[in-house]
Structure formats: structure tokens, C-alpha cells
Backbone bond lengths (Angstrom), bond angles and torsions (degrees), N, CA, C in turn:
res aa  C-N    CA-C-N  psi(-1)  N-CA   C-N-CA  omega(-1)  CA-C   N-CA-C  phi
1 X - - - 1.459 - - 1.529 112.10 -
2 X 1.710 119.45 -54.26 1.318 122.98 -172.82 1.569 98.60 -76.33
3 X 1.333 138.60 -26.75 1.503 133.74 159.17 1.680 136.93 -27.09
4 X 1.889 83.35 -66.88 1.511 96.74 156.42 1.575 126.15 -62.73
5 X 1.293 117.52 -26.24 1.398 116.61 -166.64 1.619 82.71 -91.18
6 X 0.967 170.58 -34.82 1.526 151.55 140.06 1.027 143.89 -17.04
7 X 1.809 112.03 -61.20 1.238 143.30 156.85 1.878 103.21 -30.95
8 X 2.053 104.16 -67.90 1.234 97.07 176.55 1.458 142.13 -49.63
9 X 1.713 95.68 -32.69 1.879 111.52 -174.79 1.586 94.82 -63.52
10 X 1.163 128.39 -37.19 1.215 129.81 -164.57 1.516 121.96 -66.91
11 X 2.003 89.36 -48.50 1.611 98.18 178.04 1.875 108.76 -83.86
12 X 1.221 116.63 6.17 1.498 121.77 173.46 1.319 105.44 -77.76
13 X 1.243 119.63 -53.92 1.413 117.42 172.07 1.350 140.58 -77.00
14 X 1.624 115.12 -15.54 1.314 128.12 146.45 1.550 115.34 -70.09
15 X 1.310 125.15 -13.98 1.647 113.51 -176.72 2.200 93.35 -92.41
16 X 1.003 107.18 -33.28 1.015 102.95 -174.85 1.571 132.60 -63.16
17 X 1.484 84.45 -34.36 1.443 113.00 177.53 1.688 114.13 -69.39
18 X 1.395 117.26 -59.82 1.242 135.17 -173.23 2.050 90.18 -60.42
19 X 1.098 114.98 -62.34 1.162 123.43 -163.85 1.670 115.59 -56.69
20 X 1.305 112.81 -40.34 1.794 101.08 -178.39 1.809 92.16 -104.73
21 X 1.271 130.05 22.93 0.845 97.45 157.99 2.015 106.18 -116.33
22 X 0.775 124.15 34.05 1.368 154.27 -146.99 1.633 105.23 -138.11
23 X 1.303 102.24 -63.10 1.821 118.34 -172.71 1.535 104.90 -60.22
24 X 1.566 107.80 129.20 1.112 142.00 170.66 1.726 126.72 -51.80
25 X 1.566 116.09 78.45 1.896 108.45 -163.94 1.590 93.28 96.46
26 X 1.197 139.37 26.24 1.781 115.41 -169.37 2.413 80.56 -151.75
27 X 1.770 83.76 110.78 1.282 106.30 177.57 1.335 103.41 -86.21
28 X 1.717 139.48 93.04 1.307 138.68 144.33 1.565 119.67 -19.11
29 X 1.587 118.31 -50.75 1.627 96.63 174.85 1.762 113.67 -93.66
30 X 0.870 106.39 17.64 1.333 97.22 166.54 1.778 112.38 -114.05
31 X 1.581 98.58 -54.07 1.535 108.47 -175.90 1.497 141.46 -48.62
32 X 1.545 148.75 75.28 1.688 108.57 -155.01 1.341 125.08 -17.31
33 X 1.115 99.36 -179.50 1.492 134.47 169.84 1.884 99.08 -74.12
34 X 1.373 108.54 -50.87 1.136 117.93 -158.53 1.720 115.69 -68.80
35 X 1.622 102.87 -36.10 1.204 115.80 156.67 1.777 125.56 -29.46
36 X 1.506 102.79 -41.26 1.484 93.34 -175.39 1.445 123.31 -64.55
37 X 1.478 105.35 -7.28 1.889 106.98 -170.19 1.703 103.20 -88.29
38 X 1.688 117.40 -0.48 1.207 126.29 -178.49 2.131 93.85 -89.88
39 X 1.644 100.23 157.14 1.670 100.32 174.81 1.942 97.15 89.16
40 X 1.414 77.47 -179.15 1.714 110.75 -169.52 1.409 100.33 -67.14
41 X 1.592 124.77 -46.72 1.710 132.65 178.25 1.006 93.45 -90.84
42 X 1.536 151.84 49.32 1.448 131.48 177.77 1.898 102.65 -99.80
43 X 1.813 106.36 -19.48 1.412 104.51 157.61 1.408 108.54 -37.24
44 X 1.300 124.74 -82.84 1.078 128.63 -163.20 1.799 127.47 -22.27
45 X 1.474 92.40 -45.27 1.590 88.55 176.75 1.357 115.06 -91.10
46 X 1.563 113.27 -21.41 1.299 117.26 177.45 1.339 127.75 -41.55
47 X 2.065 104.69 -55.44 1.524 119.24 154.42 1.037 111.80 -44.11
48 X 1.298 135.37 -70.42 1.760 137.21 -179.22 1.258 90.30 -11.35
49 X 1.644 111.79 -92.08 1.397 125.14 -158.27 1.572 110.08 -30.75
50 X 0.923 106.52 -58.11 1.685 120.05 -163.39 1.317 86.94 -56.56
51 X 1.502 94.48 -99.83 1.771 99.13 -174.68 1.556 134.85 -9.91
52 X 1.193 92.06 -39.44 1.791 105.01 -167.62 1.643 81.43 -80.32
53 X 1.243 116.48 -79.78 2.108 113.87 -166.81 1.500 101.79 -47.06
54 X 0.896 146.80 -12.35 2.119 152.23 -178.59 1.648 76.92 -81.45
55 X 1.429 126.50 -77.24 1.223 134.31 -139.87 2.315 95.03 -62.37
56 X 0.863 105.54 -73.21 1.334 133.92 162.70 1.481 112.19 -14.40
57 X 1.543 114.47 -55.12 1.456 117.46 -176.07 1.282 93.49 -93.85
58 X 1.105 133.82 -22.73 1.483 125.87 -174.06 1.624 112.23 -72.69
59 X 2.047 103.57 -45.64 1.751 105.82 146.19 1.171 139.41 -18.47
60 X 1.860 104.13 -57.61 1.512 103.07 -156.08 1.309 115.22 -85.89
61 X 1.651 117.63 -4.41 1.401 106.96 152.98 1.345 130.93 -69.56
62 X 1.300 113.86 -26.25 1.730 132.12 166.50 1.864 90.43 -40.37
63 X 1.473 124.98 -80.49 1.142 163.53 -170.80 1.457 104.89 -9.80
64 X 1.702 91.68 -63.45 1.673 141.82 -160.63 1.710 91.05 -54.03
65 X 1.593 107.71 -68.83 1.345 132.02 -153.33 1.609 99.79 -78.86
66 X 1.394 130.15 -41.05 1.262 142.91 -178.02 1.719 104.01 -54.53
67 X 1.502 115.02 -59.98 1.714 134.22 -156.42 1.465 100.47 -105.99
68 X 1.779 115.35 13.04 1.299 91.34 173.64 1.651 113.28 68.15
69 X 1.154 170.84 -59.03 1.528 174.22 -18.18 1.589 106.57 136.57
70 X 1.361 99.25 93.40 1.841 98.85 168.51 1.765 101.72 -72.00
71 X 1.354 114.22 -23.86 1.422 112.24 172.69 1.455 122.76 -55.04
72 X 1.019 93.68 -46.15 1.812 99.20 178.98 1.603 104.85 -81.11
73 X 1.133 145.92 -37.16 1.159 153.91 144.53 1.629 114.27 -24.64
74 X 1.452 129.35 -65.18 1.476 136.45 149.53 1.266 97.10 -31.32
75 X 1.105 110.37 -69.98 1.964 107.04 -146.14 1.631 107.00 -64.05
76 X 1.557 108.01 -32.00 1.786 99.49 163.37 1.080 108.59 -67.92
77 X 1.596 141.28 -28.17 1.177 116.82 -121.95 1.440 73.45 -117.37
78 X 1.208 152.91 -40.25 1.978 135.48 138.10 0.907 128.50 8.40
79 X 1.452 96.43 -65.97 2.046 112.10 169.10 0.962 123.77 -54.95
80 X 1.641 111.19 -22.97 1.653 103.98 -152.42 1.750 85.24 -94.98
81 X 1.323 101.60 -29.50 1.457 108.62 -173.53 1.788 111.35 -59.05
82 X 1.489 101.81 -59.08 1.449 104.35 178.45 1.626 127.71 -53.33
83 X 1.495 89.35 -32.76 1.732 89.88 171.46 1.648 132.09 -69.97
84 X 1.721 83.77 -8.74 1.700 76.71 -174.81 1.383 92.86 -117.87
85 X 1.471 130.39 24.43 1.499 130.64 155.95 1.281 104.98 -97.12
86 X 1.508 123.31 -18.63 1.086 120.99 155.27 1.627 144.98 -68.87
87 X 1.307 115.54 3.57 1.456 151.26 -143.13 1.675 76.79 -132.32
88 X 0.978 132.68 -91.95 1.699 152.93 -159.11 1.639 103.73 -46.74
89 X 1.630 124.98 -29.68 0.961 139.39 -141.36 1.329 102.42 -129.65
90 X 1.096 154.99 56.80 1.757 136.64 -143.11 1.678 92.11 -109.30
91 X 1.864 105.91 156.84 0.773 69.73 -174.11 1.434 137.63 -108.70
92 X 1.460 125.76 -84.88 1.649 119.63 171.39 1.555 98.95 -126.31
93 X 1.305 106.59 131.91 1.295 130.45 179.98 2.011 103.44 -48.29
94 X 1.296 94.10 127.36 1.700 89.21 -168.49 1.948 105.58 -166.06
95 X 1.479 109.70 164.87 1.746 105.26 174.85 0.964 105.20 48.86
96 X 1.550 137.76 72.68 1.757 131.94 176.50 1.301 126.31 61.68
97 X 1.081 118.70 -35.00 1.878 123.74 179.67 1.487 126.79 -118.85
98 X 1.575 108.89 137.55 1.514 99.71 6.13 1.537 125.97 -78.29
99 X 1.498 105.69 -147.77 1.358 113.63 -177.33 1.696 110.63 -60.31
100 X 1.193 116.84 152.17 1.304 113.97 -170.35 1.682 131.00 88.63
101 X 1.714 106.44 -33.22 1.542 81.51 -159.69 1.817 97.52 -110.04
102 X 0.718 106.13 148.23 2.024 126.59 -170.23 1.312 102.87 -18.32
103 X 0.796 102.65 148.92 2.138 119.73 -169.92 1.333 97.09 -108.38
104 X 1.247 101.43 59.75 1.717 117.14 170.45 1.392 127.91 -143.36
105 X 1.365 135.81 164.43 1.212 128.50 171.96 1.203 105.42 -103.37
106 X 1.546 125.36 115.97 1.644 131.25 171.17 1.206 114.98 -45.32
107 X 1.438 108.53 160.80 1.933 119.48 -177.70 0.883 103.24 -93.37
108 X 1.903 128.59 -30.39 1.656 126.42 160.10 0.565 105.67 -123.66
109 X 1.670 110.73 161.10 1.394 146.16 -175.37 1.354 117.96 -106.50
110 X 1.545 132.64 139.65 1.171 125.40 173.01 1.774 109.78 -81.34
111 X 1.168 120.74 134.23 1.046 125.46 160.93 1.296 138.96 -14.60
112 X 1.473 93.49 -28.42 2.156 113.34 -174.24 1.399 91.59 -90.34
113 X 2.147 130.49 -38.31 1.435 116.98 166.15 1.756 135.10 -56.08
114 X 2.116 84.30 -22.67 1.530 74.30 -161.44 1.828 93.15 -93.01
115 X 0.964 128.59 5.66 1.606 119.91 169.19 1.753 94.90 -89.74
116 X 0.849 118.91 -21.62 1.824 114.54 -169.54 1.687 90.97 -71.88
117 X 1.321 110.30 -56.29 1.316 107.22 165.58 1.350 146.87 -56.21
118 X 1.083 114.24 -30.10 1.641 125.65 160.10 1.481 107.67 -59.66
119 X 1.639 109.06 -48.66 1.600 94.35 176.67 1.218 121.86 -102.34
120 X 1.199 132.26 27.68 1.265 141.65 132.19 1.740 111.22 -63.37
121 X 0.794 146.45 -53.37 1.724 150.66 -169.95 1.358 84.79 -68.49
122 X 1.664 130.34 -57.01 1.396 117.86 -162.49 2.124 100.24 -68.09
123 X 0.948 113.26 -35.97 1.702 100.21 168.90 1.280 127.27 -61.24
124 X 1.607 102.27 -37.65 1.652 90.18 171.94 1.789 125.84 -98.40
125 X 1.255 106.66 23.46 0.958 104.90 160.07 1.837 109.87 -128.63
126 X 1.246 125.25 5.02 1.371 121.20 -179.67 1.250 85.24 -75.99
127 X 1.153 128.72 -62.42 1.826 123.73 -170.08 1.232 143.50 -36.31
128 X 1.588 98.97 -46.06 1.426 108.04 157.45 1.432 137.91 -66.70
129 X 1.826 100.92 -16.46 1.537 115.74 165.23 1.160 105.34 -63.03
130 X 1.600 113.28 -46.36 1.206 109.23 -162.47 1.543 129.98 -67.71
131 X 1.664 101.53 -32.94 1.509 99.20 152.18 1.415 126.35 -65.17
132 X 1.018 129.26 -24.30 1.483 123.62 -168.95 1.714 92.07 -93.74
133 X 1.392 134.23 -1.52 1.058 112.56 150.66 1.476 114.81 -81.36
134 X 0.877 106.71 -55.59 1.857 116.09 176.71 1.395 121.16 -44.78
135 X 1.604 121.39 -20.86 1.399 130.80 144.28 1.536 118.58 -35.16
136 X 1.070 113.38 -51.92 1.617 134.23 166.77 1.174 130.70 -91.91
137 X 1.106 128.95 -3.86 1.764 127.45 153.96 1.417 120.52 -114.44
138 X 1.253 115.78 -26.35 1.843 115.85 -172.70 1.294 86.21 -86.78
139 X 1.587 109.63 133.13 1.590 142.08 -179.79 2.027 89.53 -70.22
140 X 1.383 86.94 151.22 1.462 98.22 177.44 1.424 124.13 95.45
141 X 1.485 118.52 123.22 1.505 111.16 179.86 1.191 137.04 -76.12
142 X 1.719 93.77 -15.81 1.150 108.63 168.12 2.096 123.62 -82.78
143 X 1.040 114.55 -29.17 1.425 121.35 146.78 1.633 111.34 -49.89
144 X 1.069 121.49 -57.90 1.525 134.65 176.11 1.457 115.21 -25.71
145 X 1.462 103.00 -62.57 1.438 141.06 164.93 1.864 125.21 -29.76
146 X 1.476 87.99 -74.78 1.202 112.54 172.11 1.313 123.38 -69.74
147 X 1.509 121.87 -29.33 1.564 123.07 -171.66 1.969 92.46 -89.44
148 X 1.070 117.27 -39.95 1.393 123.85 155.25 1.205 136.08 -37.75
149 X 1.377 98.91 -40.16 1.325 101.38 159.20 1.429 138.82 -93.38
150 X 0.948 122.53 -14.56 1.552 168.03 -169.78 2.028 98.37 -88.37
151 X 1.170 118.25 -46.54 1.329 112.82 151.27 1.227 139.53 -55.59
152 X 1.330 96.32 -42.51 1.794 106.18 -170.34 1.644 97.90 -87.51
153 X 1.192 134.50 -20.55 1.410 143.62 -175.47 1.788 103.82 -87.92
154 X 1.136 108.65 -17.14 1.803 107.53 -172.49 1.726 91.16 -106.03
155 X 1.396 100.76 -52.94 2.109 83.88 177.11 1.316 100.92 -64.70
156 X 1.494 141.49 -49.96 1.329 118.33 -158.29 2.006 106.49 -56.78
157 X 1.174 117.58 -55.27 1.311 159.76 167.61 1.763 91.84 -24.77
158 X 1.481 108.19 -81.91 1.792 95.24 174.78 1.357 133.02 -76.78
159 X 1.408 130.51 8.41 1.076 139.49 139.84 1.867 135.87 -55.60
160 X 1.865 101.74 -27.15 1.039 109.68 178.71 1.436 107.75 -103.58
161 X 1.209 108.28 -14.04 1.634 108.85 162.12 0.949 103.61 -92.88
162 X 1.406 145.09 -7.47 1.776 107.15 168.21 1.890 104.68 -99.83
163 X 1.454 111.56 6.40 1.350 120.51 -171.64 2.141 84.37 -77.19
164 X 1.677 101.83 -68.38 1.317 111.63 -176.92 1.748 117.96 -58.91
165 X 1.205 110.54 -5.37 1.728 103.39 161.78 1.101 109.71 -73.20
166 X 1.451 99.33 -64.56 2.082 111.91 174.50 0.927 109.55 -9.87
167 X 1.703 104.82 -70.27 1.737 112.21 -170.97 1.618 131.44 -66.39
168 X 1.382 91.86 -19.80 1.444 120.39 -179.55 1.522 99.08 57.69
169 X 1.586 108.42 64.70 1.363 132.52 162.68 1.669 99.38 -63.04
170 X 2.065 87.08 148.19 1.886 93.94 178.71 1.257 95.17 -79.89
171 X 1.112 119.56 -4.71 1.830 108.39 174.40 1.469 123.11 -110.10
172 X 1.098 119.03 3.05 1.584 125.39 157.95 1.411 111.96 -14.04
173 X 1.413 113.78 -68.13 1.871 120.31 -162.08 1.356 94.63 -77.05
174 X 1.698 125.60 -26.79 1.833 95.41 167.54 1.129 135.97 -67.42
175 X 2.064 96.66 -18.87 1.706 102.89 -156.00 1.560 97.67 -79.40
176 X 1.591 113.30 -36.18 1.335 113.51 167.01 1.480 130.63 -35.17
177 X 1.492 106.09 -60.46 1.588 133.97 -175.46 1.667 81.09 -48.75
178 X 1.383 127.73 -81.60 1.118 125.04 -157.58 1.640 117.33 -41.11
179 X 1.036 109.59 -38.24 1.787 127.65 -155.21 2.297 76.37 -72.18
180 X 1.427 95.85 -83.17 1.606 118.27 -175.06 1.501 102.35 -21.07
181 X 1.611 113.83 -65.05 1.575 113.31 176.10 1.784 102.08 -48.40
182 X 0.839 122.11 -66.25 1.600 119.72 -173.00 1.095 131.10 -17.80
183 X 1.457 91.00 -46.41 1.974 120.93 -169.53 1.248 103.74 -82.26
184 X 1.363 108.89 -75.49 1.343 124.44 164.78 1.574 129.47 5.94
185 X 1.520 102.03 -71.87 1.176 138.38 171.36 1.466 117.54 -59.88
186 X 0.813 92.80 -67.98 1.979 106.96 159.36 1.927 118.35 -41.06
187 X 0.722 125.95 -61.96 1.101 142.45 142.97 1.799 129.81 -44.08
188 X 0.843 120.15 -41.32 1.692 114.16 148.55 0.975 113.45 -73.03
189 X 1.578 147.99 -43.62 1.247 127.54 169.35 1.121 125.68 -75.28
190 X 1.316 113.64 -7.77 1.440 107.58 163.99 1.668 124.06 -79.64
191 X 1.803 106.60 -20.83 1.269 112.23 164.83 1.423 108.57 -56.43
192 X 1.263 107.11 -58.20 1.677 124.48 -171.21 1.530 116.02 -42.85
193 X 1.389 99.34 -46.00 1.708 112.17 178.80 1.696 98.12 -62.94
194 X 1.635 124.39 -41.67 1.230 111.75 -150.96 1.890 106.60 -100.11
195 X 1.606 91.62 4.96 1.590 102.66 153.14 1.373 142.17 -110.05
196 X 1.330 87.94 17.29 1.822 91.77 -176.73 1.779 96.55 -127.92
């Protein structure tokens, strides 16, 4: 169970990666992540999303049962949830992409952005709970360490990406990429650890 939910964190961030930097009109350091489920390939990330949060919540019971902690178990299993309401939910075509539509940020939002958005905030901050729970249940100081750190690096991290959306910084979609790889990563090996 916690295998697959690894395997996926892994291939979430390789589809993402390969894909906007690949995609046709769609700037990776400027653009989200989320952007890619917008356009003709916007399947592509759409599945991501889904797949990866299916894969993820299906993990954090692995997680749950492994570390002892239905808490830490919840707190993935949020994420896994939000990401694939985030998949279901894409959001509003905006800032150049795709190709064609106004290199601006709209004054409204459609309804399908502003739930994409609610569960977007709930992913990047379920994660960092989730390490700072895992600070306190995963055996080892060196896990201790790392999931510890791995918190304070994902709040500092989504604070400056939602500072650089605001602004609609040209580097927004890296600061993201960076924050997402962080977690990401963190989180498959912690599947990995809690399957071997």
C-alpha cells in the first residue's frame, strides 16, 4: 500500500516536470503546477492529480497502521484527499495560459477556481502537519530531524509562494516546484521507510 503511494509521489513530480517543461505557450517558472490541467494536455495533469491523492490516501492507512498514529494517517490522508479535489476542480484560465487568454489575473473567479483553491491551501498546509506530526511518532532521530525540518521548509516555502502569486512573480511556478518537490519527496520516503 505505502509502496504504491511512493511510486506515485515520485511519478507526480516527474509528470509534472517533463510536462510544462515540454508544454507548448506554458512557462514552468512562472506558471503553477496547477495550470497544466488547463489546454488540450490538461488531461495529463488532471490524472496526475487524481491518481497521485487515490494513491496517497490509500497510503496513509498503510502509514496509520505502520507508526501506530491515526493522526498522521488523517493528516496524509487530507492531502491525498485535497489533491485529487484538486484534479476534479482545475483551475481558471489566467496570466497567458493557456495560449491566448489575457496575461492577467481576473477580478472573478469561477466557483470550480475558488474550490481548486481552497484545496490547494488544504495540501500545502496538510503536509507540513503532517511532518510535524511524524516528528513525534516515526521512531528515529534521524526521521525526527528531517520531518522537522521538512516542516519548517514547506511553511516557510508556501508562504513565499502565495506572497509571489499575489505579485504574480516571473518566478511563482519555480517557487512552487521547489516547495512541491520538498514535500513530495519527503513523503515518498516516508512511504518507502513505512514499507520496507
Amino acid at each position: 500500500m505505502t509502496i504504491i503511494g511512493s511510486i506515485a509521489l515520485v511519478v507526480f513530480v516527474v509528470v509534472f516536470l517533463v510536462d510544462g517543461w515540454t508544454r507548448p505557450g506554458y512557462h514552468p517558472v512562472r506558471q503553477p503546477v496547477s495550470a497544466l490541467a488547463l489546454g488540450r494536455r490538461g488531461w495529463i495533469q488532471t490524472t496526475n492529480f487524481i491518481v497521485c491523492g487515490a494513491a496517497v490516501t490509500v497510503g496513509a492507512v498503510g502509514v496509520a497502521a505502520t507508526f501506530g498514529s491515526g493522526l498522521l494517517g488523517v493528516a496524509i490522508g487530507v492531502f491525498g484527499v485535497s489533491l485529487m479535489i484538486s484534479g476534479l476542480f482545475p483551475m481558471d484560465a489566467m496570466r497567458g495560459y493557456p495560449p491566448g487568454t489575457p496575461d492577467r489575473t481576473p477580478t472573478e473567479y469561477t466557483r470550480r477556481h475558488k474550490i481548486h483553491d481552497h484545496a490547494g491551501a488544504v495540501v500545502f498546509t496538510s503536509l507540513p502537519a503532517a511532518a510535524i506530526v511524524a516528528v513525534l511518532t516515526v521512531p528515529g532521530a534521524g526521521w525526527s530531524w528531517f520531518s522537522g525540518l521538512t516542516a519548517v521548509a514547506l511553511t516557510i516555502g508556501f508562504v513565499v509562494f502565495g506572497q509571489a502569486w499575489e505579485d504574480d512573480s516571473r518566478f511563482a511556478g519555480l517557487v512552487q516546484r521547489m516547495v512541491i518537490t520538498a514535500g513530495w519527496v519527503w513523503l515518498a520516503l516516508l512511504f518507502f521507510h513505512a514499507g520496507t
